[in-house]
N, C-alpha and C positions, 0 to 999 in steps of 0.2 A: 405845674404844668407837665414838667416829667416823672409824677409819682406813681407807685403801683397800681393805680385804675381802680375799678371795681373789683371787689370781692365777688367769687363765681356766685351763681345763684346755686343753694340748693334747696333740696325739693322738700316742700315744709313735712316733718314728722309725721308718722301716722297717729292719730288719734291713741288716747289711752285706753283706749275702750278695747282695739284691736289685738293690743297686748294681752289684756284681760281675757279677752275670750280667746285668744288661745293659749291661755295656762291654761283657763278651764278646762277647754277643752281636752289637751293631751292629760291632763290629771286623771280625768273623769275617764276617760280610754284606757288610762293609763288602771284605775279602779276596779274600774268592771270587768277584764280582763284578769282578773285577780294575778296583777304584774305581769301578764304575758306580755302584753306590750308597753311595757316601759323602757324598752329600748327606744321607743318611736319619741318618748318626749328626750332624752339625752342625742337622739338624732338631730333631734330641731335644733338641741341649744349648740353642739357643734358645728353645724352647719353655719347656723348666725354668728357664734363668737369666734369660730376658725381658732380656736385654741388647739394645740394636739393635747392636750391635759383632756381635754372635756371630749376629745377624739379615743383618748384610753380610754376612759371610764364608759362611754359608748359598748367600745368592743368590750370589755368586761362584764358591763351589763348581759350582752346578747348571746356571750358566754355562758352566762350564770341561768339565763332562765333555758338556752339550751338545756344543758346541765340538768335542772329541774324535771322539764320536761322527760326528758330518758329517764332519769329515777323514777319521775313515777309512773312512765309508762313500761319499767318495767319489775314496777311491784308486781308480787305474786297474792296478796290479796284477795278476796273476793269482793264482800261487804266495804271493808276499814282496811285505811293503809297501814300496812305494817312499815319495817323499817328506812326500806331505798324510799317507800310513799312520802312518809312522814319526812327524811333527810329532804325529799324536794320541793316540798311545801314550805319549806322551812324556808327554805334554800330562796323559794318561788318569792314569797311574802314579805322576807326582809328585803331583798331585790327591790320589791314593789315601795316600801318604804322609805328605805336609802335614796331610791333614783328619784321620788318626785320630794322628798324633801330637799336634794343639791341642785334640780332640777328648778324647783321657784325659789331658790337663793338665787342663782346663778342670773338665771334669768331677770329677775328684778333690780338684781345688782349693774347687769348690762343695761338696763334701758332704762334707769333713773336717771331722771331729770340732772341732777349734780353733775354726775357724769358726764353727761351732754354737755352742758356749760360751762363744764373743765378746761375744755379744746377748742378755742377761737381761733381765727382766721389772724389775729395781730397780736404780734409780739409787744410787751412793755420794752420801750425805749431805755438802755443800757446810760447809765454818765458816760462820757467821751473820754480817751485817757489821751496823753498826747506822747507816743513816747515810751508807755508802759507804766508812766508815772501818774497818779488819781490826778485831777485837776486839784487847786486850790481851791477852800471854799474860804474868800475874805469879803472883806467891805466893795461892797459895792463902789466904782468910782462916783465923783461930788456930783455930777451933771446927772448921772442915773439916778440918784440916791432920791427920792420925796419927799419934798420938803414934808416941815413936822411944826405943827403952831403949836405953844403953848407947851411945849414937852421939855423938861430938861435933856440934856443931852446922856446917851445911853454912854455906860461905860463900857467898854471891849475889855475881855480877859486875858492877860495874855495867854501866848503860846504856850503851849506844854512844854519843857523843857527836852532839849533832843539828848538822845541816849550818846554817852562818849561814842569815839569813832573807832573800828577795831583796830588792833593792834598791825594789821596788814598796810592801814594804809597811811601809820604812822612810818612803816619799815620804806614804803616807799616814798612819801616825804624826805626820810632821810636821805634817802639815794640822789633823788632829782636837786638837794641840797648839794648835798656832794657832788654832783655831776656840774653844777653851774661852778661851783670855785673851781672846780678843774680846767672849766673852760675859761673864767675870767684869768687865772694863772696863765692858761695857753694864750690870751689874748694879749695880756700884760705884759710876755715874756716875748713875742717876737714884735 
């Protein structure tokens, strides 16, 4: 009657197809582009996964293809890029490769299914302790127990055997030993 009510609604997932077309899409932007815009797919994924990890690698990215860009706009070249051309193509290309290969890791790794159904709305119920101490697990009492036709009776094993008691709370055994004669002395003596 007074239990946690209803679990909130949410709002059913989008389709997989949605996800799909937009890796494609940013890959293929990300492709044609020959990596200029491969910043734009590591935008998307920081955005959605809110990581600052994937919020570095953002700025790095848009970094790098900066970077690129100035090299080889300002090779001296005519025809063929000579050296800063060739460093930023380099530069451009692997950019382009790195970002959409962590790009649909990353992403696929956030919106698999697994994932999803990792993170329920209810906890698995904990055993009860009372005390700090585990419960007992023993025999059922006779009234709970079901009855049983035709079976011989089960043996029980005993108990493990309990580990001696330390040595601390032999010393204070002794003490509350000693403390009681002391007192049946004072009792006996007035």
């Amino acid at each position: 009657m007074h239990g946690h009510g209803y679990a909130p609604q949410q709002p059913p997932p989008p389709s997989g197809g949605t996800h799909v077309t937009l890796r494609v899409l940013f890959v293929v932007l990300a492709v044609v582009t020959c990596g200029l815009a491969a910043w734009g797919a590591l935008l998307r994924l920081a955005i959605v996964t809110r990581k600052s990890y994937d919020w570095v690698l953002f700025g790095i990215v848009a970094a790098l293809d900066v970077t690129a860009v100035v090299l080889i706009g300002v090779d001296p070249g005519a025809d063929e890029f000579q050296g800063p051309g060739n460093a930023g193509m380099v530069i451009l290309l692997s950019t382009l490769v790195a970002a959409v290969a962590y790009y649909l890791f990353a992403d696929i790794r956030h919106f698999s299914p697994y994932r999803r159904a990792q993170f329920t709305g209810y906890v698995p119920q904990q055993p009860q302790t009372a005390y700090g101490y585990p419960q007992q697990q023993g025999p059922a009492p006779v009234h709970l127990q079901p009855t049983q036709l035709h079976q011989p009776p089960v043996q029980q094993t005993p108990p493990p055997p309990t580990r001696p008691a330390p040595a601390r709370i032999h010393q204070v055994q002794a003490e509350l030993d000693e403390l009681s004669d002391y007192l049946r002395k004072q009792e006996g003596g007035s």
